[in-house]
C-alpha positions in Angstrom: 92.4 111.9 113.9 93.2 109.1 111.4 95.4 106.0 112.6 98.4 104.4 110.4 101.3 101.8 110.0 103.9 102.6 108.3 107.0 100.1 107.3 110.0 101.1 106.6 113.3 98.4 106.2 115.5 99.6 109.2 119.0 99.7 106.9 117.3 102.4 104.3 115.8 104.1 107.1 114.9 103.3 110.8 113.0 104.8 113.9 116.4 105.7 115.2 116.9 107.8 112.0 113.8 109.2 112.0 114.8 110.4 115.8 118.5 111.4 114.6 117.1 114.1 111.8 117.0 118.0 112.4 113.2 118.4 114.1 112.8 114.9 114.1 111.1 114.9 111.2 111.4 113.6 107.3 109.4 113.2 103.7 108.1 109.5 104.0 109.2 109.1 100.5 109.8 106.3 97.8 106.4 104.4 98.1 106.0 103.0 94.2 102.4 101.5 95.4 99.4 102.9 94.2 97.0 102.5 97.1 99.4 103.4 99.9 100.0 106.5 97.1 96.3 107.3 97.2 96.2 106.9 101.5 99.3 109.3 101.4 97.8 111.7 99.0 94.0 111.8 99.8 93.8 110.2 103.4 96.7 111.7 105.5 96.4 114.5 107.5 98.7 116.6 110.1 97.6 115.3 113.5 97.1 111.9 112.3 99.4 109.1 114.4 101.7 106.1 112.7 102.6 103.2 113.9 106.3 102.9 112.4 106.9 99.1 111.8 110.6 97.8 111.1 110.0 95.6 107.9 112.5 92.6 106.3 114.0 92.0 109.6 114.5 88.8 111.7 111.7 89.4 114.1 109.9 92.6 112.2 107.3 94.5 114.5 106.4 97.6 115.5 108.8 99.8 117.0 107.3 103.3 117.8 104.7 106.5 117.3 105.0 109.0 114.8 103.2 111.9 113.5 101.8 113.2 110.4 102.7 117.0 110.2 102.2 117.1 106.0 99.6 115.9 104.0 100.5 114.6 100.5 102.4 116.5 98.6 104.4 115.5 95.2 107.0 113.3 95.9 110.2 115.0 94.4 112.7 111.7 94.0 110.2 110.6 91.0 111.9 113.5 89.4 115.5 113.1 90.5 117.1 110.6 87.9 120.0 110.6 90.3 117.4 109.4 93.0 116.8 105.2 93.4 113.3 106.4 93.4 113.2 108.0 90.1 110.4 107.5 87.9 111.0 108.5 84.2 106.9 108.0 83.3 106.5 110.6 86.6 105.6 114.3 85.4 105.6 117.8 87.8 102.5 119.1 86.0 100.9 115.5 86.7 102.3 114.0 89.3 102.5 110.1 90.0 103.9 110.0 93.4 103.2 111.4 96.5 104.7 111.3 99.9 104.1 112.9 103.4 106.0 114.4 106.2 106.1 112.7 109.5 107.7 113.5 113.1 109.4 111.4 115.5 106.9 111.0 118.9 108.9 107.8 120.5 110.1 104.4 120.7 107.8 102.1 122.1 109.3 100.7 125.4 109.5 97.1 123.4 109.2 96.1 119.9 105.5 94.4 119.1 106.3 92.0 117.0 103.9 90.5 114.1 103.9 86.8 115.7 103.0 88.7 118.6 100.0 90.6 116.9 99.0 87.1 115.0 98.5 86.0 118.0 95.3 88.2 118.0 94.5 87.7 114.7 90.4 86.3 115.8 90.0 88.8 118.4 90.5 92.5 118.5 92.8 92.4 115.5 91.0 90.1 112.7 90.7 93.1 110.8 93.9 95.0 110.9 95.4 94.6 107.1 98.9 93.9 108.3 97.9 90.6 109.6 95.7 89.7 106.3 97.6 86.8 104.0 99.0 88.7 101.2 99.1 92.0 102.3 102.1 93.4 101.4 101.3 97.3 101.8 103.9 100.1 102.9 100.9 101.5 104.3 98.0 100.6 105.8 95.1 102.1 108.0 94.5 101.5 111.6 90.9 101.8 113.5 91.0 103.5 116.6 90.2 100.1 118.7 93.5 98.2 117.1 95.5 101.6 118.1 94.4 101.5 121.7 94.9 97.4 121.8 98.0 97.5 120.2 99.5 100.4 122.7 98.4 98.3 125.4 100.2 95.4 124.2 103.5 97.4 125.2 103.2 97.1 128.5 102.7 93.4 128.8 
């Protein structure tokens, strides 16, 4: 089992939404980045855990545990020109965009926050890409060791 974070901005689409849907479960779609495209597409796999991080927020942070139930697959609004996600260079026989399905696990009992996980940035997090200047990914991997430090970070 592979580890992730995932951000989303809470007013397109939050953890409570994620919870709200029919089986608790939606397309992660949208991403216009070409690595997290690649980590969707060749990377993810059902099984595989998310951390889903509230992004462009006052105090953004992670804010619960999700699942992978689809690996990469096509992501259909890159077709849709009525979508906000449409990509007119985007082709069905060659596909430029790819998404996965996730399901809702649970909130966390408190948001972690990313001055909270800076806060470990030369210890047990130096490496974790969310805490890197200039990263800006949608999507980013997790080892298992940040998983397990970060989840225990909840309860403190």
């Amino acid at each position: 089992m592979a580890y992730w974070l995932m951000k989303s901005e809470p007013d397109a689409f939050g953890i409570d939404d994620l919870q709200a849907r029919e089986g608790q479960t939606e397309p992660w779609d949208g991403v216009r980045n070409y690595q997290a495209r690649n980590m969707m597409r060749d990377q993810m796999r059902p099984g595989d855990q998310a951390f889903f991080y509230h992004s462009n927020v006052k105090e953004p942070g992670i804010v619960g545990l999700m699942e992978i139930i689809r690996s990469g697959y096509p992501d259909p609004t890159a077709f849709d020109p009525d979508s906000k996600y449409f990509d007119p260079k985007s082709d069905p026989d060659n596909p430029r965009w790819y998404l996965v399905d996730v399901r809702y696990l649970r909130h966390l009992e408190r948001t972690i926050t990313l001055a909270e996980l800076k806060q470990y940035a030369d210890g047990p997090l130096q490496d974790l890409p969310l805490i890197r200047r200039g990263n800006r990914l949608s999507i980013m991997p997790v080892t298992a060791a940040q998983w397990s430090f970060i989840l225990n970070l909840e309860g403190v």
